[in-house]
C-alpha positions in Angstrom: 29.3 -22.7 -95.9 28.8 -23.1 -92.3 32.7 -22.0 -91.9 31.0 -18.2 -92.9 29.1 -17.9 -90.5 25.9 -19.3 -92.5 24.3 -22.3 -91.8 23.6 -24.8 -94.7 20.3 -26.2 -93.7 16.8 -25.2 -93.0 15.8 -25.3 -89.2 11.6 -25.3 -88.8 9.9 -23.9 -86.2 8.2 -26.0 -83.2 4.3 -25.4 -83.8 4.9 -22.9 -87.2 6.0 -22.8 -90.7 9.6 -24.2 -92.0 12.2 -21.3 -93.7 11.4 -24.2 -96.8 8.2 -22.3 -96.6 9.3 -18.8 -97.0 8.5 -17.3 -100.5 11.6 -16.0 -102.1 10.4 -12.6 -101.6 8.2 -11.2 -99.1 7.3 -8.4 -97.0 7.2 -10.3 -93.5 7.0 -14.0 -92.1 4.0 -14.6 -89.3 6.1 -17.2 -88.1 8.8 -15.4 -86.4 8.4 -12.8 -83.5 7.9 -9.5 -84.5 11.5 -8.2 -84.1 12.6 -10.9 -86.4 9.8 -10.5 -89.0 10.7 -6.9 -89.5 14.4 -7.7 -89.6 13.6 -10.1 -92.4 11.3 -7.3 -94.3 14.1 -4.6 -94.2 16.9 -7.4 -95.5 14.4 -8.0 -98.4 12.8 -4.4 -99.0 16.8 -3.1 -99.1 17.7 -4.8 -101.6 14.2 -5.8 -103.8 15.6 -5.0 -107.1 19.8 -4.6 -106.3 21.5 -5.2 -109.9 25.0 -7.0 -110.5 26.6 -4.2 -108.6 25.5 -5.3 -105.6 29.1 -6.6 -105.0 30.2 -3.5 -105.7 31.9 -0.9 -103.2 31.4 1.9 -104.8 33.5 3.5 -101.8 36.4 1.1 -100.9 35.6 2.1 -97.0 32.0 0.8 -97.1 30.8 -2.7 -97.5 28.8 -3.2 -100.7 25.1 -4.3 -100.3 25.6 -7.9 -100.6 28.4 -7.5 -97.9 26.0 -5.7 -95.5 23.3 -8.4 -95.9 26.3 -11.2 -95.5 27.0 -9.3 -91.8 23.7 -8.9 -90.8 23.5 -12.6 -91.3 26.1 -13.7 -89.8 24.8 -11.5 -86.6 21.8 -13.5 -86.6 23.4 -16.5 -86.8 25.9 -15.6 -84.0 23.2 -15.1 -81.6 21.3 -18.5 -82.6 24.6 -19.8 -81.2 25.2 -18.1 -78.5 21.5 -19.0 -77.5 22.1 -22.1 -77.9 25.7 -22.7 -75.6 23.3 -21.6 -72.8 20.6 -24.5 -73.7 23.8 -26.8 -73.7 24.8 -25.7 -70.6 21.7 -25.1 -69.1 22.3 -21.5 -67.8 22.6 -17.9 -69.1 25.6 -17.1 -70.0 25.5 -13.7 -69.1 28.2 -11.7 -67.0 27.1 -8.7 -64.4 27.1 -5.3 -66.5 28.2 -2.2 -66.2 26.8 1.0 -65.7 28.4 2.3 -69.3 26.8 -0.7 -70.8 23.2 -0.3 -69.4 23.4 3.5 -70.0 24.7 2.0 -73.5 21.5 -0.9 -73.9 19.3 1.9 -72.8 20.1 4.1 -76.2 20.5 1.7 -79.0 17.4 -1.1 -77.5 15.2 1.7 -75.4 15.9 4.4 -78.0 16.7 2.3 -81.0 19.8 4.8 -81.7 22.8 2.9 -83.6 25.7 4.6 -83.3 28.1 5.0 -86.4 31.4 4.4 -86.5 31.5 0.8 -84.3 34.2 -2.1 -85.6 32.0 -5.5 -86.1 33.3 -8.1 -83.9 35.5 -10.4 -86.5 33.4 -13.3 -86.4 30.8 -11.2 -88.4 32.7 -9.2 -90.7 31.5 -10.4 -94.0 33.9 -12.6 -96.4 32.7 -11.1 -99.4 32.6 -14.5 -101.3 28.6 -15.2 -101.8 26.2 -13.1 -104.0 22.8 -11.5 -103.1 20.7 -14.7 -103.9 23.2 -16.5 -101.3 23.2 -13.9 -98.5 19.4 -13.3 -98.5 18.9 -17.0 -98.5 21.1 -17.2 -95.7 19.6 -14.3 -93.7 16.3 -15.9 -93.5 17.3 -19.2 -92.4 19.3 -17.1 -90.0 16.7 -15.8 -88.9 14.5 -18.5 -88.7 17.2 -20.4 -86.7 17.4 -17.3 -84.4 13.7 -17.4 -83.6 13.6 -21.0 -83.0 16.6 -20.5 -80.5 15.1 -18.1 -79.0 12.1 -19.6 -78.2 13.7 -22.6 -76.7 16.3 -20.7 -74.8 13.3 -18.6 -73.3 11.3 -21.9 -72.3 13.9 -23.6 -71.0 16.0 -20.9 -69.1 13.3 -17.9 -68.5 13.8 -14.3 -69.3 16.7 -13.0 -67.5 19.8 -11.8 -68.6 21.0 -14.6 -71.0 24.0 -13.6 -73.4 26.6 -11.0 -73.4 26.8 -8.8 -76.8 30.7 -7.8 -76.8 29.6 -3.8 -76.2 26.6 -3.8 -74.5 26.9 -6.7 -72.4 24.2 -9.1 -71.0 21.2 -9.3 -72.8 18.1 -11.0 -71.9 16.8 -13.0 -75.4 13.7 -10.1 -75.9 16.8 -7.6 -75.9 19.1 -9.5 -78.2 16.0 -9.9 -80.7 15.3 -6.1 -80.3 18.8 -5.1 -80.6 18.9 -7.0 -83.6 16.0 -5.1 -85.3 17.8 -1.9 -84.4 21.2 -3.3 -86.4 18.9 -4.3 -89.0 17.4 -0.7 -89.5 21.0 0.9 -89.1 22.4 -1.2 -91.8 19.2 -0.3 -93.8 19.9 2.6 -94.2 23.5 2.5 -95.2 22.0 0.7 -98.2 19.7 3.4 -98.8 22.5 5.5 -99.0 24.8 3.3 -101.1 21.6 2.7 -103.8 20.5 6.5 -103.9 
């Protein structure tokens, strides 16, 4: 599965509790920072309940439910990456920004405003394949991974700017979790929608 975007195996956490650990549902993981914990309530608060239709669009323009979770997934897995290429080489990745893009970090991490109507980057545009057990299996091991990433690419490389995101630019790792519980919300509510 890894060729989705989802890693196949568990990753524990140095000094906290394994993903092997997690209950199948639950409202928040201790073990994670905070961002992360609240990204992982709102993946399984969204869809506590979703029926077989979760697969379903039920308008061909929007993802389904289970596609939404697969993306969001697939972010957090991105970023565990990207964290790590900067342990591997040993230095931030990031490039010098812009003033659009700190204007542009300042509304969606300062003010937690998402805007609507942004193309996902292709590398996290869900495949549709897996169903809702799969994707919100994935998404806390995802998370999971992220944290631990984080963690280490924090110790080892400090908390500068680390990692560009492909619209707002570099990122220290604090930002990326943060943006990351601001996608989370956004997409939460697109669910919302879809279910009511």
């Amino acid at each position: 599965m890894s060729g989705v975007g989802i890693e196949p195996t568990a990753r524990s956490l140095k000094g906290s509790c394994s993903t092997t650990e997690l209950p199948a549902r639950t409202n928040y993981c201790s073990c994670m920072h905070p961002h992360l914990e609240t990204c992982l309530s709102i993946v399984l608060d969204s869809t506590k309940d979703a029926g077989a239709d979760a697969r379903t669009r039920h308008d061909p323009s929007k993802w389904s439910l289970v596609e939404i979770v697969e993306h969001l997934s697939r972010a957090y897995s991105g970023t565990a990456k990207g964290f790590e290429r900067c342990i591997q080489q040993g230095a931030p990745l990031a490039t010098a920004t812009t003033f659009t893009q700190r204007l542009q970090q300042f509304v969606v991490i300062g003010l937690g405003f998402f805007p609507k109507g942004r193309q996902a980057p292709k590398h996290i545009i869900p495949t549709g394949e897996l169903d809702l057990s799969a994707v919100i299996d994935a998404s806390r091991r995802n998370l999971a991974w992220l944290d631990e990433a984080a963690i280490k690419t924090r110790q080892m490389l400090g908390s500068g700017k680390m990692l560009d995101h492909p619209i707002l630019g570099a990122l220290t790792v604090d930002q990326w979790l943060k943006f990351h519980e601001v996608h989370t919300h956004h997409h939460a509510r697109q669910i919302a929608r879809g279910r009511s």
